[in-house]
C-alpha positions in Angstrom: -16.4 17.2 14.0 -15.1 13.9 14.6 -14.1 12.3 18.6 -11.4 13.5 20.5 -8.5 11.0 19.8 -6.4 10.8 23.2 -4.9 7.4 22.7 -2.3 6.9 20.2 -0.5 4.3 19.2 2.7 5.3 17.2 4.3 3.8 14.9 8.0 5.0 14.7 10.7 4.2 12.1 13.9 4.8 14.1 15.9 4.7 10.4 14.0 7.9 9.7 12.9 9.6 13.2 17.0 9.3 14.1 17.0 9.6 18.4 13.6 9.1 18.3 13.4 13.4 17.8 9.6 13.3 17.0 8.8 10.4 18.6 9.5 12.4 21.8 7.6 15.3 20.8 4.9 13.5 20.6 4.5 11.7 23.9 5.6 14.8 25.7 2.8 16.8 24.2 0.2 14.2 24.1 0.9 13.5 27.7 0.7 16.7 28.8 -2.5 17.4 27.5 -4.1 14.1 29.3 -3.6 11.6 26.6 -2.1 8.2 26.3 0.7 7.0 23.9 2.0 4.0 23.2 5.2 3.1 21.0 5.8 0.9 18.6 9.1 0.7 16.5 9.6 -0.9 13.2 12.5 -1.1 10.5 13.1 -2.6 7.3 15.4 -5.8 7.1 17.5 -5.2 4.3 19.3 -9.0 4.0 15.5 -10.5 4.2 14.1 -7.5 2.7 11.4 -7.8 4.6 9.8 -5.2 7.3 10.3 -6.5 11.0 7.4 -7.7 12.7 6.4 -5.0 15.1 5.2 -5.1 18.8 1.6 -5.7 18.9 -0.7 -2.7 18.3 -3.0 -1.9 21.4 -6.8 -3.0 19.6 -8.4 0.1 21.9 -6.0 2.6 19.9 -7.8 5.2 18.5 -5.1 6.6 15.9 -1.8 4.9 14.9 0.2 7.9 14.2 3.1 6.4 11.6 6.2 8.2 11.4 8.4 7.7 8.4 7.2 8.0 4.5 4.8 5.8 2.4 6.5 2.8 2.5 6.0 3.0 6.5 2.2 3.9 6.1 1.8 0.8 3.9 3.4 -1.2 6.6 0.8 0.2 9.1 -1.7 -0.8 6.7 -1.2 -4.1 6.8 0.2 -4.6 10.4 -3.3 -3.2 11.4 -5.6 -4.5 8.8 -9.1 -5.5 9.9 -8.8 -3.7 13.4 -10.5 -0.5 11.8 -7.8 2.2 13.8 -7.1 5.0 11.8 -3.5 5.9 10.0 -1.9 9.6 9.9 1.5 9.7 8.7 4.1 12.1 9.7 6.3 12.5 6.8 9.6 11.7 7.3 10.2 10.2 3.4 10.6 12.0 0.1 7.4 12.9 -2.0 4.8 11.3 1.3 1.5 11.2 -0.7 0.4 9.4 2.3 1.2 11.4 4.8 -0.3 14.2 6.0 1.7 15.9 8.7 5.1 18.0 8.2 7.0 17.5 11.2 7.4 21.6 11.7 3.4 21.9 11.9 3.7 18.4 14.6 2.0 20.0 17.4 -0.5 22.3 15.7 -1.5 18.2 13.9 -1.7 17.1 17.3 -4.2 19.6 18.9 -6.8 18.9 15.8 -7.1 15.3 17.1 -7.4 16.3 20.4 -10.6 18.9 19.0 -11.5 16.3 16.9 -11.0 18.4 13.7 -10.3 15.8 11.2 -11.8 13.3 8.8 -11.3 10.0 7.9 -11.3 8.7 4.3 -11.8 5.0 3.1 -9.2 3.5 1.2 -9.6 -0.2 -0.6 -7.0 -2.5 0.1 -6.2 -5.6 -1.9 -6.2 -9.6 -1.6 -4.5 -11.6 -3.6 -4.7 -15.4 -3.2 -2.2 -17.7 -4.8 -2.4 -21.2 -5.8 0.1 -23.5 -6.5 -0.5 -26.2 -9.1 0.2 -28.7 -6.1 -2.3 -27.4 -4.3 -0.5 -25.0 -1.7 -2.4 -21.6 -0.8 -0.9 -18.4 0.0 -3.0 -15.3 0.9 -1.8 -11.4 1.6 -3.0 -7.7 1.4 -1.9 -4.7 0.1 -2.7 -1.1 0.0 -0.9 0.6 -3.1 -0.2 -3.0 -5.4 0.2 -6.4 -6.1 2.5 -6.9 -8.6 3.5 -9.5 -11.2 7.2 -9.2 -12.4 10.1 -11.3 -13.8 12.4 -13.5 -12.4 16.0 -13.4 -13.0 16.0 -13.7 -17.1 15.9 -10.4 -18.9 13.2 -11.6 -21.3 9.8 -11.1 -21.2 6.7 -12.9 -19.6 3.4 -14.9 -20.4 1.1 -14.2 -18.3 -3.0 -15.2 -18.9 -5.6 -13.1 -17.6 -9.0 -13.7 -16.7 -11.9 -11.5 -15.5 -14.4 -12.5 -13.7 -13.5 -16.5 -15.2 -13.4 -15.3 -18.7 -10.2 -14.7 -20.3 -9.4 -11.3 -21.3 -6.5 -12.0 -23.4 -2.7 -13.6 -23.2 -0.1 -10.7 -22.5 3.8 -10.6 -23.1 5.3 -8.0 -20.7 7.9 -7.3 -18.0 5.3 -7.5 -15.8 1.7 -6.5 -14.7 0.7 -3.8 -11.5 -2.9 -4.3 -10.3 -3.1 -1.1 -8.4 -6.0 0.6 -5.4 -6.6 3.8 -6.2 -4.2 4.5 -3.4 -1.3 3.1 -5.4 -2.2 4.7 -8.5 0.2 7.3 -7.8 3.2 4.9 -7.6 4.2 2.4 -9.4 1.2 2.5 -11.5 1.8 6.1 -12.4 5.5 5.4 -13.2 4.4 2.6 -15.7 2.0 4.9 -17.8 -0.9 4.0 -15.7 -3.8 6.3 -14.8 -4.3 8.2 -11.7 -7.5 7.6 -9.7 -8.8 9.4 -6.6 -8.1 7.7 -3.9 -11.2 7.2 -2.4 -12.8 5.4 -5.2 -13.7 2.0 -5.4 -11.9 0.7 -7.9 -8.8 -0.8 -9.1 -6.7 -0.6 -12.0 -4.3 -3.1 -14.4 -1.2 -1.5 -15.9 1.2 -4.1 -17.7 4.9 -3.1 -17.5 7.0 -2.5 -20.5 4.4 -4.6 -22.6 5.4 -6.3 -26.4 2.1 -4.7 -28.0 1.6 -1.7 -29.7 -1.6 -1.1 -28.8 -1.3 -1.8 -25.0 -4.3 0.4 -22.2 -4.4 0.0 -19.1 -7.9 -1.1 -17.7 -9.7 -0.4 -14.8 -12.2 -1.9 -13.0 -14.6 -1.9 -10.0 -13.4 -3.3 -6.9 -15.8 -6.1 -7.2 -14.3 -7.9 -10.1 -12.1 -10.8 -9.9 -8.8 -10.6 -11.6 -6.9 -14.2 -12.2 -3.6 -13.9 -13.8 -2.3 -17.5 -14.9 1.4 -18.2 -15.1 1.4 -20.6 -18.7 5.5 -20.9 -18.8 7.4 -19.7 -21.7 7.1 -20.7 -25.7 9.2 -23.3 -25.3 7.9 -25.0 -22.3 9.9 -24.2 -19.6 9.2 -23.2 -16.5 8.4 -19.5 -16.2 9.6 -18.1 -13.0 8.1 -14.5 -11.9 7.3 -13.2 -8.6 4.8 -11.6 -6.8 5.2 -8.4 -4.6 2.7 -7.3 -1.7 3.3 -3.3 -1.6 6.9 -4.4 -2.8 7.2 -5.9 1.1 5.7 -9.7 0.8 7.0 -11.2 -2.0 6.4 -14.9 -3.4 7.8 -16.8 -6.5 5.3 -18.6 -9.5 5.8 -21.4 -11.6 4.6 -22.5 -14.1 0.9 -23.4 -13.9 0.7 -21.1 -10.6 -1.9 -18.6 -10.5 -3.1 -15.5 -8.5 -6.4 -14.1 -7.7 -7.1 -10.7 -6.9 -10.1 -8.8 -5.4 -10.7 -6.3 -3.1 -9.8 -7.3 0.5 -12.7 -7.6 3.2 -11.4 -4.6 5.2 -10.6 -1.4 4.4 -7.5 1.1 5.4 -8.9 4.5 7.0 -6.4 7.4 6.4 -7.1 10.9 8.4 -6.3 14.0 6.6 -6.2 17.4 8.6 -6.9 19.8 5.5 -9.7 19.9 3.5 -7.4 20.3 0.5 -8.2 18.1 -2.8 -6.1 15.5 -4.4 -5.6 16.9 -7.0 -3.9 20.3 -5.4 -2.0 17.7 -3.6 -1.1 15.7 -6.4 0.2 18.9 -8.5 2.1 20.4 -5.5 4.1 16.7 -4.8 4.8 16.1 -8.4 5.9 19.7 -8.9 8.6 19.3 -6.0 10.1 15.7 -7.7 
């Protein structure tokens, strides 16, 4: 058995939790069994395509309860990286790997954090660091990916990579996914990449559409450094790609621009309410697509 949780911080998409239905729900019951709520809301901006920056999440919160689908738990994620509060997601998406609550079971959900009948898994988040060949630095997380892609032209890209400062090998692709185990069931998976369960520590590279017959993924342990180099074209010219935090934060690279990615100082904790395994969960949300 784990603490009573009483205060909660949630974290509402009003896109998907339309008049704030469950949102309500769950102050009202929280409330009136002597706990504490506080809201937050959040939404995506389509013209910057960008998620809003929310209110400020109360640092003595001890769940952020995240209403809305995976693309709002990887949101939470970040918003609340390094202050070590737990995520639960109510599912309010499509498939919801990430989330762990139906909102017809809301209340039952609610009463097992007030018994403290939960646990609380681990989940490796990512860093990537990019350097411009002028010397400009730009830093970000992500939970599911970081991900390498073209550009505006059709064609395909060069892209170097190193491990660990030793070059693996020079790859022509659409793009490359470095992907947390957490992520290994999106993108990742969609691109012929493994699965990997989600608590592991470990990450994994998937290249996207590559030109190579005899293209594997690779993974790795979270420990390694992975450096993908931006070279430009055969010809060249500058090579334009860009680079997607959990498809929210996204950057462009030139050519002589590269990235480096490790796994991130902090980790995301994620409660789950059923002792059910991954895999069950993995077969039952892949049967329903």
């Amino acid at each position: 058995m784990q603490e009573s949780i009483r205060k909660i911080c949630v974290l509402s998409n009003d896109y998907k939790d339309r008049g704030l239905v469950l949102t309500h729900r769950i102050e009202d019951y929280m409330r009136s069994h002597g706990g504490e709520v506080s809201v937050v809301f959040t939404k995506w901006d389509f013209e910057k395509e960008e998620w809003t920056r929310s209110e400020e999440i109360p640092a003595d919160s001890q769940c952020i309860l995240v209403i809305g689908g995976d693309g709002t738990m990887l949101q939470a994620a970040r918003n609340s990286y390094g202050m070590g509060i737990p995520l639960l997601g109510v599912n309010k998406g499509t498939l919801g790997f990430m989330t762990e609550i139906d909102s017809e079971n809301l209340e039952n959900s609610l009463e097992q954090l007030l018994l403290g009948d939960y646990m609380v898994e681990e989940r490796i988040m990512l860093e990537g660091e990019i350097e411009r060949r002028n010397g400009e630095i730009i830093s970000n997380i992500a939970l599911n990916d970081i991900v390498i892609n073209r550009a505006g032209s059709l064609q395909t890209v060069r892209f170097d990579v190193w491990l660990n400062n030793s070059l693996l090998r020079r790859y022509n692709a659409d793009g490359c996914i470095i992907s947390t185990p957490t992520g290994s069931t999106a993108y990742n998976l969609s691109a012929g990449g493994p699965v990997i369960e989600p608590t592991a520590m470990a990450m994994c590279m998937t290249n996207i559409c590559p030109h190579n017959l005899f293209n594997r993924g690779v993974v790795m342990s979270g420990k390694q450094l992975i450096t993908l180099v931006n070279p430009g074209d055969r010809q060249g010219r500058d090579q334009p790609v860009e680079v997607a935090f959990d498809g929210a934060f996204k950057v462009r690279l030139h050519t002589g621009d590269c990235i480096d990615i490790t796994q991130a100082k902090s980790t995301a904790k994620i409660i789950r309410l059923e002792p059910t395994s991954f895999m069950e969960t993995l077969h039952r949300k892949m049967s329903n697509t």
